[in-house]
C-alpha atoms as a printed R data frame, in Angstrom:
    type eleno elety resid chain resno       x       y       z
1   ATOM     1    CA   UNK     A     1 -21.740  53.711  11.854
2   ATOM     2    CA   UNK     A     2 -21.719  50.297  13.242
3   ATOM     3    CA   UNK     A     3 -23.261  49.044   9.761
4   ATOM     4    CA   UNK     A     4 -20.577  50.864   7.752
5   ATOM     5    CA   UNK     A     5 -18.015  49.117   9.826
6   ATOM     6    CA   UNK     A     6 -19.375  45.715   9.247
7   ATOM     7    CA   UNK     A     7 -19.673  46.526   5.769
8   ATOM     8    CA   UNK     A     8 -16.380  47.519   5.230
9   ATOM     9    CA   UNK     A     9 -15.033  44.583   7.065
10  ATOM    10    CA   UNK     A    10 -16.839  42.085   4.617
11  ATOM    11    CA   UNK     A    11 -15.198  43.857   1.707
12  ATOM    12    CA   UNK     A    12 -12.101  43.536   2.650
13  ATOM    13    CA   UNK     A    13 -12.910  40.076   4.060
14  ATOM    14    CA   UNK     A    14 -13.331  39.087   0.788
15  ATOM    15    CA   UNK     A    15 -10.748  41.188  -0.951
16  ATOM    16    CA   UNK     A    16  -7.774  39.187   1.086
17  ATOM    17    CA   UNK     A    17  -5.349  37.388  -1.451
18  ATOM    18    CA   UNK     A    18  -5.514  33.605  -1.869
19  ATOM    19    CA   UNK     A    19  -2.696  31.745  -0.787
20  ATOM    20    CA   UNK     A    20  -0.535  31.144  -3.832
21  ATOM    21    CA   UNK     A    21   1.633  27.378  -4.534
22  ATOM    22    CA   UNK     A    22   3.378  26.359  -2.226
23  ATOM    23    CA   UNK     A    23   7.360  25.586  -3.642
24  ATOM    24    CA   UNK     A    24   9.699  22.626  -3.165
25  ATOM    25    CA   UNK     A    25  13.204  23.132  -3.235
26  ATOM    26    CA   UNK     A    26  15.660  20.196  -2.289
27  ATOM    27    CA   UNK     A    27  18.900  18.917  -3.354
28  ATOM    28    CA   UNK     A    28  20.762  15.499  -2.447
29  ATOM    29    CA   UNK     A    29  24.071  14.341  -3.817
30  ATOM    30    CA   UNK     A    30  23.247  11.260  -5.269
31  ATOM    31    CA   UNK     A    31  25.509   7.924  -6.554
32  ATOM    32    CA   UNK     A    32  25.608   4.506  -7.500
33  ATOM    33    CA   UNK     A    33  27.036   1.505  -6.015
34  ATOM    34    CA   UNK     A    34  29.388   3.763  -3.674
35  ATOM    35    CA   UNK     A    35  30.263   7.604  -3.457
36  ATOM    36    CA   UNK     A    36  33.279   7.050  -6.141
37  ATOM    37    CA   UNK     A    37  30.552   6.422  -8.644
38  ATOM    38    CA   UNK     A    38  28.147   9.718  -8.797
39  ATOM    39    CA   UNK     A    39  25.393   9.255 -10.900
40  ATOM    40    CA   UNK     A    40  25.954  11.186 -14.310
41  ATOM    41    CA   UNK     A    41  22.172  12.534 -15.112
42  ATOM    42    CA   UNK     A    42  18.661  11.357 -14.909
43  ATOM    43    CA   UNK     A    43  15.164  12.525 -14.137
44  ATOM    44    CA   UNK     A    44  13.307  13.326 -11.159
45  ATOM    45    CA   UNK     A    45   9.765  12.471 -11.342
46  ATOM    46    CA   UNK     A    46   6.614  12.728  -9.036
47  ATOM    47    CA   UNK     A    47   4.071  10.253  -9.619
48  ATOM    48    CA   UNK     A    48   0.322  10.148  -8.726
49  ATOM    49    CA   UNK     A    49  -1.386   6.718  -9.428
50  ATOM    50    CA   UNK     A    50  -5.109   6.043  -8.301
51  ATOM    51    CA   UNK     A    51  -8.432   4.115  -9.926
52  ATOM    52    CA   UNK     A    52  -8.059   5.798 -12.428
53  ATOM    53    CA   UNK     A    53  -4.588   6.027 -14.027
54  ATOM    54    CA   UNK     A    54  -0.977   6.945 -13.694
55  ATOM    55    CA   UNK     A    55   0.292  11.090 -14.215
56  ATOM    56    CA   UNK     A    56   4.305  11.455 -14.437
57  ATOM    57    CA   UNK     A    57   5.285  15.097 -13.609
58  ATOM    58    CA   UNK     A    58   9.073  15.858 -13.584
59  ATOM    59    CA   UNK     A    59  10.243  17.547 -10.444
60  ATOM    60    CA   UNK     A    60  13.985  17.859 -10.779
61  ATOM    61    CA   UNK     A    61  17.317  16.477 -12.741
62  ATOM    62    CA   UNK     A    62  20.580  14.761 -11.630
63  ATOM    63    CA   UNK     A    63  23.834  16.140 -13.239
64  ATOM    64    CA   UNK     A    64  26.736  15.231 -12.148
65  ATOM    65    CA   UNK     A    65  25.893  13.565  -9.045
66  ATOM    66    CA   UNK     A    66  23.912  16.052  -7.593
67  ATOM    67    CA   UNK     A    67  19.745  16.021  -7.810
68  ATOM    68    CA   UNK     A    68  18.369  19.459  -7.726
69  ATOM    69    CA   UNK     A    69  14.351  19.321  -6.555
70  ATOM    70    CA   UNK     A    70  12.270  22.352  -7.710
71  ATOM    71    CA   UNK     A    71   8.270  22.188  -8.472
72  ATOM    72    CA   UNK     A    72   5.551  24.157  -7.184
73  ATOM    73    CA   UNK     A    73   2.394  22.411  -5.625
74  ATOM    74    CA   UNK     A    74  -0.139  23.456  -8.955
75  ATOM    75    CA   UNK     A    75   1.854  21.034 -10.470
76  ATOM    76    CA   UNK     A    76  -0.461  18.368  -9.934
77  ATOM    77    CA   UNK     A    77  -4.240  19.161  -8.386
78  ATOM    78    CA   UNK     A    78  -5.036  18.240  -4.549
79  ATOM    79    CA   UNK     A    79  -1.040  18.530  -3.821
80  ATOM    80    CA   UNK     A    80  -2.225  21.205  -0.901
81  ATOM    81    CA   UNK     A    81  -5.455  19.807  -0.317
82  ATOM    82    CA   UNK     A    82  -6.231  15.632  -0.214
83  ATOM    83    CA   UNK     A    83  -9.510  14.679  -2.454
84  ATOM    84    CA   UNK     A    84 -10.419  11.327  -0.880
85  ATOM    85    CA   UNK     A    85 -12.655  10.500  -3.470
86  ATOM    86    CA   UNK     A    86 -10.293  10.911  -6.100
87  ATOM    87    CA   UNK     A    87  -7.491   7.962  -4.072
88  ATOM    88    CA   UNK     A    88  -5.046   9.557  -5.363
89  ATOM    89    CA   UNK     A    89  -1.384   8.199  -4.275
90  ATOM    90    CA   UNK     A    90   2.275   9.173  -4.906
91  ATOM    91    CA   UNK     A    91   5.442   8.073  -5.016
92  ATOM    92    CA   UNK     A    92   8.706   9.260  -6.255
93  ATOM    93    CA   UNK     A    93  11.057   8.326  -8.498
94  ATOM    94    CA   UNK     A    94  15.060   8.512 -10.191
95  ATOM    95    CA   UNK     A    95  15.676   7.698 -13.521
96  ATOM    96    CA   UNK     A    96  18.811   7.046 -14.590
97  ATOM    97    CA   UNK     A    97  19.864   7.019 -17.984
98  ATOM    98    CA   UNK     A    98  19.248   3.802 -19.618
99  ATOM    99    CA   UNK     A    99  15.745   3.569 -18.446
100 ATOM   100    CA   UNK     A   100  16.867   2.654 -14.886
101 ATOM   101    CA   UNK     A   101  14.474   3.245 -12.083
102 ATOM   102    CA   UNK     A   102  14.658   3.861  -8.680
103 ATOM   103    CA   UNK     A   103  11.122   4.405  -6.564
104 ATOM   104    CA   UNK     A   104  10.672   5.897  -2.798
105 ATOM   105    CA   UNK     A   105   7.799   4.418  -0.535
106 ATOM   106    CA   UNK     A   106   4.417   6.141  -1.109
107 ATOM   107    CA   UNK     A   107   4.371   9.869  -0.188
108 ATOM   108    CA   UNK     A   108   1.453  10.450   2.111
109 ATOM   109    CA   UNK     A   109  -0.932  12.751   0.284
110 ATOM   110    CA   UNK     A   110  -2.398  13.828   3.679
111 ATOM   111    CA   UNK     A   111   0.173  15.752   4.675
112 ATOM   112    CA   UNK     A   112   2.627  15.583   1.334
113 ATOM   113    CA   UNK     A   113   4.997  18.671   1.779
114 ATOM   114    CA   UNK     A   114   6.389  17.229   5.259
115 ATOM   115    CA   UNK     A   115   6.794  13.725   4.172
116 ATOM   116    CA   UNK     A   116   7.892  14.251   0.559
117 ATOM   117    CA   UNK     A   117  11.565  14.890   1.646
118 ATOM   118    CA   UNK     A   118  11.757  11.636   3.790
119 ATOM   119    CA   UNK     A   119  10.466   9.342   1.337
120 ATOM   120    CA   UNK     A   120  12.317  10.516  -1.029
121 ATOM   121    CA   UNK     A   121  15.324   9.581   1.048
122 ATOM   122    CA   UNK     A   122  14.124   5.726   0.946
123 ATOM   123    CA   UNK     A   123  15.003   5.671  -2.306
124 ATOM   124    CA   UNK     A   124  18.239   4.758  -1.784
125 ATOM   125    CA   UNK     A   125  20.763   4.307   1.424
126 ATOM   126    CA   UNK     A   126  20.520   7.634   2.721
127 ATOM   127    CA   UNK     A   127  23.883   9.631   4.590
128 ATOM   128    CA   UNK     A   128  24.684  12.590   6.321
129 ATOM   129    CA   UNK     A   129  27.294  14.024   5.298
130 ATOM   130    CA   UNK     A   130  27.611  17.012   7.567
131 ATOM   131    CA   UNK     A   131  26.654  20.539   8.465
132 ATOM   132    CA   UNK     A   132  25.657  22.432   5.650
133 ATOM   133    CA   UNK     A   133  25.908  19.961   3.021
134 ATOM   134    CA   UNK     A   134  23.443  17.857   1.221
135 ATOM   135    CA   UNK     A   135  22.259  14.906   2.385
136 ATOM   136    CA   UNK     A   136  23.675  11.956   0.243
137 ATOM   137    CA   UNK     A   137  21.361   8.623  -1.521
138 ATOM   138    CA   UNK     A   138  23.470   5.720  -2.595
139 ATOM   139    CA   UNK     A   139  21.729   4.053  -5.249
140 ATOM   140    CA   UNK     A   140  21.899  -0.059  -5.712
141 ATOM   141    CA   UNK     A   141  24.015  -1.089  -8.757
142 ATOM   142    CA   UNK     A   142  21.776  -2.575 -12.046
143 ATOM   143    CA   UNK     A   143  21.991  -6.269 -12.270
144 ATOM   144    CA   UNK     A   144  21.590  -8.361 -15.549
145 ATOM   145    CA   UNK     A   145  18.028 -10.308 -13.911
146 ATOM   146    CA   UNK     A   146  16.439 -12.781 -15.858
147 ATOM   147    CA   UNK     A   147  13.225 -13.684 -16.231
148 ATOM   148    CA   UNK     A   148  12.235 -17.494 -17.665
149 ATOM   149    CA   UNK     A   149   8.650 -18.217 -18.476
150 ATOM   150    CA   UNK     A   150   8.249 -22.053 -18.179
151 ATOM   151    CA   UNK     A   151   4.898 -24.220 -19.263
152 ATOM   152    CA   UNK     A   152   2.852 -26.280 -16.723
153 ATOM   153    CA   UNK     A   153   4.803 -28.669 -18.113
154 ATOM   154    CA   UNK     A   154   8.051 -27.223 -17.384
155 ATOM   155    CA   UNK     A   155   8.789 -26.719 -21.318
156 ATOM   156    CA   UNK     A   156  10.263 -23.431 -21.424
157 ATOM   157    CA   UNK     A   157   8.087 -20.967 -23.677
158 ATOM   158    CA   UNK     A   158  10.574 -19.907 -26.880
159 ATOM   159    CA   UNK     A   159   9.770 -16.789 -28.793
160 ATOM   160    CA   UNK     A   160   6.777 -14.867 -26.858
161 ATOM   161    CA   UNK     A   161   6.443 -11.202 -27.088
162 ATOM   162    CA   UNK     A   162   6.366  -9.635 -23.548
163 ATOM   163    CA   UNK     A   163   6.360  -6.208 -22.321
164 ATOM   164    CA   UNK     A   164   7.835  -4.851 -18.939
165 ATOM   165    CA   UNK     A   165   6.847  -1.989 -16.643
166 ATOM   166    CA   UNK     A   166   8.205  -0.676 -13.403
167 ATOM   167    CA   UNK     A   167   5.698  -2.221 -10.681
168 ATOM   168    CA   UNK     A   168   4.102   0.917  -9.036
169 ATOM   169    CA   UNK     A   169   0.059  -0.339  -8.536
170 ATOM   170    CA   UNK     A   170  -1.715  -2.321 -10.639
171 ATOM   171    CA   UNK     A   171  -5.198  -1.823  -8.404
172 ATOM   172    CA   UNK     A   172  -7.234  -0.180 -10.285
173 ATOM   173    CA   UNK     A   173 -11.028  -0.452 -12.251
174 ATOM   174    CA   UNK     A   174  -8.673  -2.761 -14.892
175 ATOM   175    CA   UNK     A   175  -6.145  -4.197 -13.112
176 ATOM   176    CA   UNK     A   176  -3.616  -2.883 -15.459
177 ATOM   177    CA   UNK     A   177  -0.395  -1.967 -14.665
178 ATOM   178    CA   UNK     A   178   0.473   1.967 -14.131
179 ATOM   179    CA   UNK     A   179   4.523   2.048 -13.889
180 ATOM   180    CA   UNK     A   180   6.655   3.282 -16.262
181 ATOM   181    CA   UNK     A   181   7.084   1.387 -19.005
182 ATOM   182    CA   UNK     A   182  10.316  -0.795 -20.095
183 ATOM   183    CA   UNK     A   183   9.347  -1.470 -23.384
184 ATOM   184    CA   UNK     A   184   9.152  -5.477 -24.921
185 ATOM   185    CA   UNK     A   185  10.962  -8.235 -25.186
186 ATOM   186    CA   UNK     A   186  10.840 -11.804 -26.895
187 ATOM   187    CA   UNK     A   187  12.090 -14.560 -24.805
188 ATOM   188    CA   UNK     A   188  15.209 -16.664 -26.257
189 ATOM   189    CA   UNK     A   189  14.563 -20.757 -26.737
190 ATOM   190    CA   UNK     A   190  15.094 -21.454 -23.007
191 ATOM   191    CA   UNK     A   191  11.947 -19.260 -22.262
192 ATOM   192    CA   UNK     A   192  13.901 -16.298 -20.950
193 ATOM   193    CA   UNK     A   193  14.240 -12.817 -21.084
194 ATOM   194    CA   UNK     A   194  17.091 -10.019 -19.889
195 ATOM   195    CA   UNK     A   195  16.645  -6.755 -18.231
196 ATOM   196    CA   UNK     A   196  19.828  -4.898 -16.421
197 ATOM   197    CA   UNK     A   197  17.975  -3.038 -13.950
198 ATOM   198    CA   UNK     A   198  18.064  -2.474  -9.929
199 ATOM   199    CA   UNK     A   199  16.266  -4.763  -7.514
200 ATOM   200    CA   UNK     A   200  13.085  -3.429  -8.031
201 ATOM   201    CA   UNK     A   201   9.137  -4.847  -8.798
202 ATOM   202    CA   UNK     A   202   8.481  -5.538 -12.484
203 ATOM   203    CA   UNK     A   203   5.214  -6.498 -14.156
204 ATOM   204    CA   UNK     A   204   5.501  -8.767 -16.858
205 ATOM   205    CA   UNK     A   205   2.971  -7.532 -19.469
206 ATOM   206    CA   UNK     A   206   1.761 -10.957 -21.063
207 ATOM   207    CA   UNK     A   207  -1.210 -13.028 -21.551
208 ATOM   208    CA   UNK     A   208  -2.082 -16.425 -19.806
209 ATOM   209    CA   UNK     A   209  -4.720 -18.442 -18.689
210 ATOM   210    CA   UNK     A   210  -5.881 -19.361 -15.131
211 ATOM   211    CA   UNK     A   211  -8.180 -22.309 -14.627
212 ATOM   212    CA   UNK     A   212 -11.082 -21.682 -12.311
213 ATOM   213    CA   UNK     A   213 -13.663 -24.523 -11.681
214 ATOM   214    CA   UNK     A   214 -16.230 -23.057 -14.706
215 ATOM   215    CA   UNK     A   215 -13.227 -23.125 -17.755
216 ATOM   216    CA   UNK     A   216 -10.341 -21.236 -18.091
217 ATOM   217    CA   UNK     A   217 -10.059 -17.700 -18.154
218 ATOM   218    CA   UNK     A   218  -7.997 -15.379 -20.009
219 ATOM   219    CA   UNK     A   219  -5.612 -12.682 -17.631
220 ATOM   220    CA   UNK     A   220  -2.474 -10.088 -18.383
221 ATOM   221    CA   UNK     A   221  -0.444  -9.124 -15.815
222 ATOM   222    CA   UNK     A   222   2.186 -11.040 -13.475
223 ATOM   223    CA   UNK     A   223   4.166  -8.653 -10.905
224 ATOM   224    CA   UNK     A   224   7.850  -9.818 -10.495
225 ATOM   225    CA   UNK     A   225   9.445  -9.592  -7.280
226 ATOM   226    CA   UNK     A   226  13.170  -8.478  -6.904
227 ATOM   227    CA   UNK     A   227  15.050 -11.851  -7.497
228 ATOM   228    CA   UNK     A   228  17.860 -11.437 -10.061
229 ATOM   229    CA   UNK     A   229  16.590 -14.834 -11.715
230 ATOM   230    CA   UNK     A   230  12.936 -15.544 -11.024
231 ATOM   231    CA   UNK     A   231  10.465 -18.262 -13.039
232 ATOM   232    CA   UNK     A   232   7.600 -17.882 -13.791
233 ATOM   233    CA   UNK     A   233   5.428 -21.284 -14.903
234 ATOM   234    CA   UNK     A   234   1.658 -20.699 -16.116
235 ATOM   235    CA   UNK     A   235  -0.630 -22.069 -18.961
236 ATOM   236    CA   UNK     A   236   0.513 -19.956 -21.761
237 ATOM   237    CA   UNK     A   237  -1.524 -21.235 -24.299
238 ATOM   238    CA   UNK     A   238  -4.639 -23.447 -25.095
239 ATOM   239    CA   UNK     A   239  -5.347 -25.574 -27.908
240 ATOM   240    CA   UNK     A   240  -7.404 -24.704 -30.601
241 ATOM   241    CA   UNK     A   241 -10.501 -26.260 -32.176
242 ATOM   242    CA   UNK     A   242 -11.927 -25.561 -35.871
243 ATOM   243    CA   UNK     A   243 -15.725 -25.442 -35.033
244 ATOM   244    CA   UNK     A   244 -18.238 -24.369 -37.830
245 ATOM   245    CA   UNK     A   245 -21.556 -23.128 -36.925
246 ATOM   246    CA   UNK     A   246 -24.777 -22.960 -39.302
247 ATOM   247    CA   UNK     A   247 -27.245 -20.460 -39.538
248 ATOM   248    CA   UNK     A   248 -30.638 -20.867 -41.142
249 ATOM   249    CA   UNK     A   249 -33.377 -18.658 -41.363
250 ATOM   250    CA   UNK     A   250 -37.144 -20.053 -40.312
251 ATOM   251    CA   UNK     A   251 -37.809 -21.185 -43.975
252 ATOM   252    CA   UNK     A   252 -34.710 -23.501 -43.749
253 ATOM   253    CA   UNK     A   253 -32.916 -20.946 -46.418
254 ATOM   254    CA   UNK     A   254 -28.800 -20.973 -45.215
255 ATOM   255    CA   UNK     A   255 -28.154 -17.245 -44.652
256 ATOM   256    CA   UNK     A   256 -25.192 -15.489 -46.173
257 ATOM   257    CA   UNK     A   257 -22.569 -12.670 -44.848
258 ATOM   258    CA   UNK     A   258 -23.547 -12.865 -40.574
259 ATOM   259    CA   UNK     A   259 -20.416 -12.190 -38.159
260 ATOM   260    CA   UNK     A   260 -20.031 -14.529 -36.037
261 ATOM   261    CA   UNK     A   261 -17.948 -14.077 -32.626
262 ATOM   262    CA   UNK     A   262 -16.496 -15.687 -29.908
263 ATOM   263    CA   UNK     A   263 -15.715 -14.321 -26.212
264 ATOM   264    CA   UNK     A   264 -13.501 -15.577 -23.929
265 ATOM   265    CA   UNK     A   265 -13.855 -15.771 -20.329
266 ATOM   266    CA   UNK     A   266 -11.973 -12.665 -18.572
267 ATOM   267    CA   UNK     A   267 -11.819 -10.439 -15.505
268 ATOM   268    CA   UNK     A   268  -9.709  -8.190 -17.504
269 ATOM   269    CA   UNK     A   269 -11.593  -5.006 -18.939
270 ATOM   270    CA   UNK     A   270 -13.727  -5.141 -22.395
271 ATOM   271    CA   UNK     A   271 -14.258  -8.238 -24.117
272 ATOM   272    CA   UNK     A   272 -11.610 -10.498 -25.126
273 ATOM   273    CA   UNK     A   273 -12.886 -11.668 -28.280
274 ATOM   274    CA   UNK     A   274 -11.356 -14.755 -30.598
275 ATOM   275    CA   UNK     A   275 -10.875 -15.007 -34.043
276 ATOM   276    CA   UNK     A   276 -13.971 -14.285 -36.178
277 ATOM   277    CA   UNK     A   277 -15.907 -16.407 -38.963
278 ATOM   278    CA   UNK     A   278 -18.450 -15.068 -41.035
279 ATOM   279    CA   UNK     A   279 -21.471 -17.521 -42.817
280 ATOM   280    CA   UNK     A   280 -20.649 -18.256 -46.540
281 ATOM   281    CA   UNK     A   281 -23.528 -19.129 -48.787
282 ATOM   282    CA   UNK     A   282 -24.205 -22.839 -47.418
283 ATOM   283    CA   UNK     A   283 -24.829 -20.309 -44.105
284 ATOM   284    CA   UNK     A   284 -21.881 -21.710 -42.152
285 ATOM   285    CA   UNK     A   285 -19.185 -19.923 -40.386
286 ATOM   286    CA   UNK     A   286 -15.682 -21.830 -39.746
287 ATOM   287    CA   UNK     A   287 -14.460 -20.678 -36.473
288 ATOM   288    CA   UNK     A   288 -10.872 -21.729 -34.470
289 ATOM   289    CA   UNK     A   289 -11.156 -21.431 -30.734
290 ATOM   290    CA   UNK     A   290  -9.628 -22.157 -27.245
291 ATOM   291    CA   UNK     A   291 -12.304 -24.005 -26.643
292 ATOM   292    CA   UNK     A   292 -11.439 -24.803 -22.414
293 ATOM   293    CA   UNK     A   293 -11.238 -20.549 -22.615
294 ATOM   294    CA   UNK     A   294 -14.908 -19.564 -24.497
295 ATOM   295    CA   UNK     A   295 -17.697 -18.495 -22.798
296 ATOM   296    CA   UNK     A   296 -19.655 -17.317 -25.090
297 ATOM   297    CA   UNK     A   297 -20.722 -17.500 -28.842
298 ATOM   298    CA   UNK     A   298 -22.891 -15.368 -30.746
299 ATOM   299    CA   UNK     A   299 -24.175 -13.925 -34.117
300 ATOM   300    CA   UNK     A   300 -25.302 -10.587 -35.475
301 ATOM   301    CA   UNK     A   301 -28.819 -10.813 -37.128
302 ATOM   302    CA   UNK     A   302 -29.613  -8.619 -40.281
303 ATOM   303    CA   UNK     A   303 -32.198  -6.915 -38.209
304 ATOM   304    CA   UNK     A   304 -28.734  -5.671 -35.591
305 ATOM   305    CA   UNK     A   305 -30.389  -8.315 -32.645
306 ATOM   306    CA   UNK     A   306 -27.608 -10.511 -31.383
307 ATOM   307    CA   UNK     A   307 -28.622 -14.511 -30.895
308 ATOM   308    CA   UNK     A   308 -25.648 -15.748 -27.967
309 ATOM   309    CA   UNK     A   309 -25.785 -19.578 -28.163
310 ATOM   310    CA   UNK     A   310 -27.188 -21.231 -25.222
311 ATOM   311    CA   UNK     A   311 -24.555 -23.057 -22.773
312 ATOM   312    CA   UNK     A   312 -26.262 -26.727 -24.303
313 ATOM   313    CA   UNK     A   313 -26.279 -25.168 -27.732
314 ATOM   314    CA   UNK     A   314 -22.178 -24.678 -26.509
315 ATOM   315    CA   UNK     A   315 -21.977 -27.647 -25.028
316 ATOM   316    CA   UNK     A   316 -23.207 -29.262 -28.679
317 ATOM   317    CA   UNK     A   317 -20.999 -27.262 -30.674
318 ATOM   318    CA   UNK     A   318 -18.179 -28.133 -28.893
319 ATOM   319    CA   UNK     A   319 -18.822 -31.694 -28.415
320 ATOM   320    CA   UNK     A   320 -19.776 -32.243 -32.046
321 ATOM   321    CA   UNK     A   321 -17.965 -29.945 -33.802
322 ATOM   322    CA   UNK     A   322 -21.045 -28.064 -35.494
323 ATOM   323    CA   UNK     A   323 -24.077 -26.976 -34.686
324 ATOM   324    CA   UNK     A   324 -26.945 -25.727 -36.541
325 ATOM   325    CA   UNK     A   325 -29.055 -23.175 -35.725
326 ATOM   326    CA   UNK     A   326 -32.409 -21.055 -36.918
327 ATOM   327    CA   UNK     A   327 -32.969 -17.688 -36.619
């Protein structure tokens, strides 16, 4: 009898139901500026950044002033239960129409369901406004900010493509920004650029170079702060130099059709090659480089090898303007 019991105990042990999602419901009145202004519709959103990328889940509207919360926690995996290894953080978000963004601190994802409703209050200036009603989040008014990109030299920078993002984390295996993105821009002969948005981070999606004691090395990526006018003064560009390298095989015979490549120095992710020659039949390859920004230089053999030029066999090239080389 006593092993019947036990038995029937396991089996319905295992037969209990699994907890399903846990649900969200909130709502906040929500405006801009002051409470005569309510804000007219936008986007909630929940967003989970880590090592490994950005995921944007929507988790409510605002109509009419009033932002109406509703998700369940399968939404997103490890909402109910924290995978460490994963890093996964949150944060969320308004959007306004018009591509205007307003973020909340991080959400802790160690105990998400409790703090989600605070954080989301630190979006904004947060009141109460009473028994019974929703709690109110007063929203800070767009401003026209500018951003002017200025040479080491302090000559602005006229006519560079940019792109901007909504600063959320840019620490990850890349180092690329992972906030929403605001799309490009081209800045205007005084080096600037103009974004209405509230006082929040940007990141300035651009290339530039940063001079370490080995060369220069390329980098994309400059977070903005919250200034309405903030400048930003780097080494934009490098000067380029026409190099031509020859390639010969071990009879002295110039060889025809090889690629020929050029890297640049980078922490960024992949290689950051320049612009590619290719040997013509005297078995040299024209190439036009940053020169302070290369760090390496090679050529594919017909066999699929690759022969990298040494750093003297560099050093030559550079210094004379051509090398020659056997292979």
């Amino acid at each position: 009898m006593l092993g019947a019991a036990l038995a029937m105990a396991t089996v319905l042990a295992t037969a209990a139901p699994t907890p399903g999602p846990r649900s969200v419901s909130l709502r906040y009145d929500v405006y801009v500026g002051d409470t005569t202004h309510p804000a007219v519709g936008g986007v909630v959103w929940l967003l989970r950044y880590s090592r490994y990328g950005l995921q944007l889940q929507r988790i409510g509207l605002i109509r009419d002033g009033s932002a109406t919360i509703a998700f369940q926690s399968d939404i997103m995996p490890d909402l109910d239960h924290p995978n460490k290894s994963a890093d996964n953080h949150y944060v969320a978000a308004f959007e306004l129409s018009g591509a205007q963004w307003y973020l909340s601190r991080p959400i802790d994802p160690n105990s998400f369901f409790v703090d989600l409703p605070v954080a989301i209050e630190t979006i904004g200036n947060t009141l109460d406004d009473g028994p019974g009603a929703p709690r109110s989040i007063g929203l800070a008014e767009p401003d026209l900010r500018i951003i002017t990109l200025l040479n080491e030299d302090g000559t602005p920078v006229a006519s560079k493509s940019v792109g901007l993002a909504v600063h959320v984390n840019n620490v990850n295996h890349c180092g690329m920004e992972e906030g929403p993105d605001l799309g490009g821009r081209v800045t205007d002969g005084g080096g600037r650029i103009f974004v209405r948005s509230p006082p929040l981070p940007l990141t300035l999606d651009a290339l530039f170079f940063s001079a370490r004691s080995d060369g220069y090395y390329i980098r994309r990526g400059i977070v903005v702060g919250t200034a309405r006018d903030v400048v930003i003064r780097r080494t934009w560009n490098l000067p380029y130099r026409s190099v031509a390298l020859k390639v010969f095989d071990a009879a002295g015979k110039p060889v025809k059709g090889l690629d020929v490549e050029a890297q640049y120095r980078s922490d960024m992710c992949g290689a950051v090659l320049g612009r590619p020659g290719t040997t013509d039949a005297s078995g040299v390859a024209r190439l036009s480089v940053q020169q302070l920004a290369i760090g390496e230089i090679w050529t594919k053999l017909p066999s699929g090898a690759t022969r990298t030029l040494t750093a003297p066999e560099l050093h030559l090239l550079f210094s004379r303007g051509s090398l020659t080389i056997r292979i």
